[in-house]
N, CA and C atoms as a LAMMPS dump frame, in Angstrom:
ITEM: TIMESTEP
0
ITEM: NUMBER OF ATOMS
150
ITEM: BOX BOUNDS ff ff ff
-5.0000000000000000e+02 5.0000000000000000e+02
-5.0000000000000000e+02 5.0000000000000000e+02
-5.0000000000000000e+02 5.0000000000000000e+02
ITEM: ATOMS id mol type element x y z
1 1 1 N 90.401 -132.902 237.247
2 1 2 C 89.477 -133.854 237.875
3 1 3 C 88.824 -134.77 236.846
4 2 1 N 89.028 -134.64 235.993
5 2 2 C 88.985 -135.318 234.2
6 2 3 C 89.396 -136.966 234.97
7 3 1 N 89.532 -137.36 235.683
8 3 2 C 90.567 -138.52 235.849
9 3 3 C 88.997 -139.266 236.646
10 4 1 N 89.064 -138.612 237.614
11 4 2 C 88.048 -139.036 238.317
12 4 3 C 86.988 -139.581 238.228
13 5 1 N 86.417 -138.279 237.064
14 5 2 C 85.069 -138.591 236.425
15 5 3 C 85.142 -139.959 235.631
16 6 1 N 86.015 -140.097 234.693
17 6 2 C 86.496 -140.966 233.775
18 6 3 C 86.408 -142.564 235.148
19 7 1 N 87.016 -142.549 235.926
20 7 2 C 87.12 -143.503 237.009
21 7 3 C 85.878 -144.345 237.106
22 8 1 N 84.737 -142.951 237.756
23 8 2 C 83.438 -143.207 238.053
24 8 3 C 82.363 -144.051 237.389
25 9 1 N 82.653 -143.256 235.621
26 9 2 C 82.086 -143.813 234.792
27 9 3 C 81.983 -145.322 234.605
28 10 1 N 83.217 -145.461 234.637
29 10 2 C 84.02 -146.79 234.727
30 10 3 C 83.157 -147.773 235.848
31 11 1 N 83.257 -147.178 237.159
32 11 2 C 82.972 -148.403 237.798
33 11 3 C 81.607 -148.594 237.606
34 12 1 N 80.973 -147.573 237.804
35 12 2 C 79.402 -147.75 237.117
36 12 3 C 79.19 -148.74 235.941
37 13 1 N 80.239 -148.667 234.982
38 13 2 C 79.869 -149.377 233.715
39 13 3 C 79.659 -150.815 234.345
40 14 1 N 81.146 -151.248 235.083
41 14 2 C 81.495 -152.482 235.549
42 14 3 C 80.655 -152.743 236.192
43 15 1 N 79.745 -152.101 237.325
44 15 2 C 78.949 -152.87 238.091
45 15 3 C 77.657 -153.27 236.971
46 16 1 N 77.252 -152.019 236.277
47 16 2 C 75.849 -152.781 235.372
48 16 3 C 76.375 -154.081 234.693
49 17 1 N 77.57 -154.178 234.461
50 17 2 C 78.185 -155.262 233.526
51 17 3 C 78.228 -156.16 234.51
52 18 1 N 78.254 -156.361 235.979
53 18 2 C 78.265 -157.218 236.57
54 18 3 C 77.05 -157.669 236.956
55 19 1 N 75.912 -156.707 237.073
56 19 2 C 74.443 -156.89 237.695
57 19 3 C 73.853 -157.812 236.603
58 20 1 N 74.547 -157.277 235.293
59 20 2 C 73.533 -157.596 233.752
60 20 3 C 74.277 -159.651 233.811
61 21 1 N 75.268 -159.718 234.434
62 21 2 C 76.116 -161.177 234.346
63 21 3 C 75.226 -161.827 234.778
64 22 1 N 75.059 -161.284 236.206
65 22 2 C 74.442 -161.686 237.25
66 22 3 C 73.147 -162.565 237.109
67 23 1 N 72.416 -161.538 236.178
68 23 2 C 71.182 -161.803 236.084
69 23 3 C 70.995 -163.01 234.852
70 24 1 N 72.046 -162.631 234.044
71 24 2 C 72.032 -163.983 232.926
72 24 3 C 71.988 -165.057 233.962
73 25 1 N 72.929 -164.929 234.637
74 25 2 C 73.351 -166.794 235.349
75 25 3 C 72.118 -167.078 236.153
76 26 1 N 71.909 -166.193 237.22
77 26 2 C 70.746 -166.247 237.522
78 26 3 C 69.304 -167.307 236.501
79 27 1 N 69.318 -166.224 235.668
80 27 2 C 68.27 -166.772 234.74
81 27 3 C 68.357 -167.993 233.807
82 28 1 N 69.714 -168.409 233.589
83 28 2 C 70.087 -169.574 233.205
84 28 3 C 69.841 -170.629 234.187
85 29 1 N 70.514 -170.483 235.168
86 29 2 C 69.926 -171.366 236.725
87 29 3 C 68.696 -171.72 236.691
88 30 1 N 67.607 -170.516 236.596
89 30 2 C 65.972 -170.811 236.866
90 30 3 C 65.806 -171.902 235.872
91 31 1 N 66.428 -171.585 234.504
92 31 2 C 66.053 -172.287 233.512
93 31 3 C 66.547 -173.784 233.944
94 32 1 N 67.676 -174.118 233.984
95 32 2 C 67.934 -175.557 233.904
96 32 3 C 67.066 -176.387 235.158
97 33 1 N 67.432 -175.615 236.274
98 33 2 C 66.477 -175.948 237.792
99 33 3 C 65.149 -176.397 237.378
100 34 1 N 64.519 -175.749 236.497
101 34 2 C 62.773 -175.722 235.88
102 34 3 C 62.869 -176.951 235.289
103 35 1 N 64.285 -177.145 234.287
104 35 2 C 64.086 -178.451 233.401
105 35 3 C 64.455 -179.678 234.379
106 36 1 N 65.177 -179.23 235.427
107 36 2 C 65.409 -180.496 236.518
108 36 3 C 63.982 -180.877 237.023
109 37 1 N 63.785 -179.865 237.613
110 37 2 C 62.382 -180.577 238.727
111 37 3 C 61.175 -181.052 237.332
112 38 1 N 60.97 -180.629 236.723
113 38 2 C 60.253 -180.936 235.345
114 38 3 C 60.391 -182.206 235.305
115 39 1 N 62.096 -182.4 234.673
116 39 2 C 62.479 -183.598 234.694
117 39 3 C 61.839 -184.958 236.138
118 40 1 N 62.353 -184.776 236.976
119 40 2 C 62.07 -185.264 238.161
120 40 3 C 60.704 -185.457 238.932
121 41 1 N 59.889 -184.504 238.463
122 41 2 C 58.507 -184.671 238.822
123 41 3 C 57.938 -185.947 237.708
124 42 1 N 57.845 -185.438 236.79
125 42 2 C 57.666 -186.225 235.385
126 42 3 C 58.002 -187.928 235.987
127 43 1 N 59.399 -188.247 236.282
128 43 2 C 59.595 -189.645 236.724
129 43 3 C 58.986 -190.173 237.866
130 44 1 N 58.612 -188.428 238.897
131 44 2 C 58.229 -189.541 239.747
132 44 3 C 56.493 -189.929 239.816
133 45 1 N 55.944 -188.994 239.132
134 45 2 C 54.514 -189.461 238.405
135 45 3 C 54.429 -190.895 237.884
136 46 1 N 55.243 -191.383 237.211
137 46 2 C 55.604 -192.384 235.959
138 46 3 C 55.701 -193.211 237.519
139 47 1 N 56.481 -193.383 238.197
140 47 2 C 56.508 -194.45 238.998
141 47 3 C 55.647 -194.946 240.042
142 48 1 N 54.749 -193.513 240.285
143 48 2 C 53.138 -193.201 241.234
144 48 3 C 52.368 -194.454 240.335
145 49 1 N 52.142 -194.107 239.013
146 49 2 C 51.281 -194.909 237.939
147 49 3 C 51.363 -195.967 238.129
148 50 1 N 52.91 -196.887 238.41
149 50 2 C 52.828 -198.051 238.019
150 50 3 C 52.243 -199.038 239.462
């Protein structure tokens, strides 16, 4: 049953390796999204002003 266990381990690894992906992209997303609306608020202030 050596096979099995070995299996298990496995998919366990793969899913944290997929949750841990996950969460990078995720968190890369928040990041650029933050620098968009940032971006975009910023211009549309600038054009409120004028």
């Amino acid at each position: 049953m050596l096979g099995g266990d070995v299996y298990i381990q496995s998919r366990q690894s793969a899913d944290l390796f997929n949750v841990a992906q996950f969460r990078a992209k995720t968190k890369t997303t928040r990041i650029l999204m933050t620098a968009v609306i940032r971006r975009w608020l910023s211009t549309l202030l600038k054009r409120c002003r004028k």
